[in-house]
N, C-alpha and C positions, 0 to 999 in steps of 0.2 A: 504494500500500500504506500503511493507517496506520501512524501510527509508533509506536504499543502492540507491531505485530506486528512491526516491522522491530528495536526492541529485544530482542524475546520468541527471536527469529533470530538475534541477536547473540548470546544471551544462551545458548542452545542451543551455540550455534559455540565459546562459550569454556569452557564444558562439554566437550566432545569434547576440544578441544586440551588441557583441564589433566586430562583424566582419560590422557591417552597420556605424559605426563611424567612419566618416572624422578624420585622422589625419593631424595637420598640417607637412607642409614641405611634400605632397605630400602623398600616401599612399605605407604603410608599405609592403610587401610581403604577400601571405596571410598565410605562414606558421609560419609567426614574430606574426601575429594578434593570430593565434589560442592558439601558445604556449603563449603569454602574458597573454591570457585568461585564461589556463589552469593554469599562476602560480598563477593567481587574485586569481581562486578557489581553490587553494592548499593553498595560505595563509591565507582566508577564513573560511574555514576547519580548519587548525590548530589553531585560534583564536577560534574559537565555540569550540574545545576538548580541547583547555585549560580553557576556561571559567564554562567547565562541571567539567572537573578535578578539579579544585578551590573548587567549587561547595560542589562536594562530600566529599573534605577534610573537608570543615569547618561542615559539616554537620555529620561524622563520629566524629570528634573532640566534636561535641555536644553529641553526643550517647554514647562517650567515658565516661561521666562525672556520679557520681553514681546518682540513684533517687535521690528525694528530697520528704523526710518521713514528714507526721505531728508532731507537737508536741504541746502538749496542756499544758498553761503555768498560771498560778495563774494572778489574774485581776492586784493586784499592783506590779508587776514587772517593774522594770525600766532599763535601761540599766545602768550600772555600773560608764562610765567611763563618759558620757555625761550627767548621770541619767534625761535622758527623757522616755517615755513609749515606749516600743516595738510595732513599729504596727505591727496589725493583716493581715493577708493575705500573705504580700512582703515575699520573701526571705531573713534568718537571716543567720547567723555563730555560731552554736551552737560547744563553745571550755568550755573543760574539763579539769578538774587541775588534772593532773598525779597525784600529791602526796595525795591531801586531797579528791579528787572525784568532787570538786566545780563546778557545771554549770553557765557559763555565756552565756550571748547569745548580742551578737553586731551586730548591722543592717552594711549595705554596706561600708556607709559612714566609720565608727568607726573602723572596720575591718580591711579596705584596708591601714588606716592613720598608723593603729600599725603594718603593715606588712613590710620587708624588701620590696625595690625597684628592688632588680632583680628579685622578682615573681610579675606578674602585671595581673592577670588572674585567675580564677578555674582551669582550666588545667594545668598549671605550678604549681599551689599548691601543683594539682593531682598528677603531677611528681615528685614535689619533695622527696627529701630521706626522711625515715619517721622516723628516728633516731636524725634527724638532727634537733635541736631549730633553731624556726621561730621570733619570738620575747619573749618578756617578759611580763608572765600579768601584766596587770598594776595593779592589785588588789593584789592579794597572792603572785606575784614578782619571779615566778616560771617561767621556759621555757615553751614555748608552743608550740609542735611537730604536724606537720601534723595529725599525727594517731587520734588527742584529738582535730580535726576539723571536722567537718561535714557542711553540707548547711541543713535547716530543713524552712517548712513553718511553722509559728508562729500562734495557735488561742489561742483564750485566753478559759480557765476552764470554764468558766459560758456561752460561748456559748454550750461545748458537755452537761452542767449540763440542757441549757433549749431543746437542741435538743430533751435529752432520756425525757424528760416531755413530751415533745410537742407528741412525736412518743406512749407515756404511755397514754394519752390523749385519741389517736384520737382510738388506741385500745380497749379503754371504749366502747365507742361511736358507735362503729359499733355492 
């Protein structure tokens, strides 16, 4: 059934139901009751297409944002600025030193602490001007532009080292 008609049925049913309701102070005209009902479902309606509309924004806003590539990173890597171990899996911040090529890579936390406060989001990142310095690393002391950010999932070498084994392996074998 479309859903022109399956509202049109709704819309019919809540008609019925507020024309069978006692109002106090007497009852209303029946043409006060009908249109009542008709603007119950007109604001109704408007709450359900704005809740889709929402909806769809944050969910294009999502699609907006680029993949997120693997990258396969050496076992003792630490993070730079907190030097604890990058975990494996989550999403990092892989940022690039314009001048010398330098890869750092800062989990969420680390990230968000050295970024300015009017970008508070990926997508604001994503917007931003990509000429414009974002903060300073705190290592080589260099700016650090949008363009020399990316978002990357983090595995560490020695899992893709025991994968191609494992995959060499089972090749023997058969």
């Amino acid at each position: 059934m479309p859903r022109c008609e399956i509202l049109w049925l709704k819309a019919q049913h809540y008609v019925k139901i507020f024309l069978y309701i006692k109002m106090p102070f007497g009852a209303p005209l029946e043409a006060d009751r009908v249109a009542t009902a008709r603007k119950m479902l007109k604001d109704d309606l408007k709450r359900k297409i704005r809740a889709a509309k929402k909806r769809y924004q944050a969910i294009n806003r999502l699609k907006a944002l680029p993949v997120i590539r693997n990258v396969y990173i050496r076992n003792n890597y630490v993070n730079p600025v907190t030097l604890n171990k990058i975990p494996s899996g989550p999403t990092v911040y892989h940022v690039k030193d314009s001048r010398t090529g330098r890869i750092d890579y800062y989990d969420k936390a680390t990230f968000w602490r050295l970024m300015p406060k009017n970008i508070k989001n990926n997508y604001n990142l994503l917007m931003a001007s990509p000429q414009r310095p974002l903060f300073k690393n705190p290592l080589t002391r260099t700016n650090v532009k949008t363009r020399n950010i990316q978002r990357v999932r983090v595995k560490h070498a020695a899992a893709k080292i025991k994968k191609a084994i494992k995959k060499h392996i089972s090749r023997k074998s058969r």
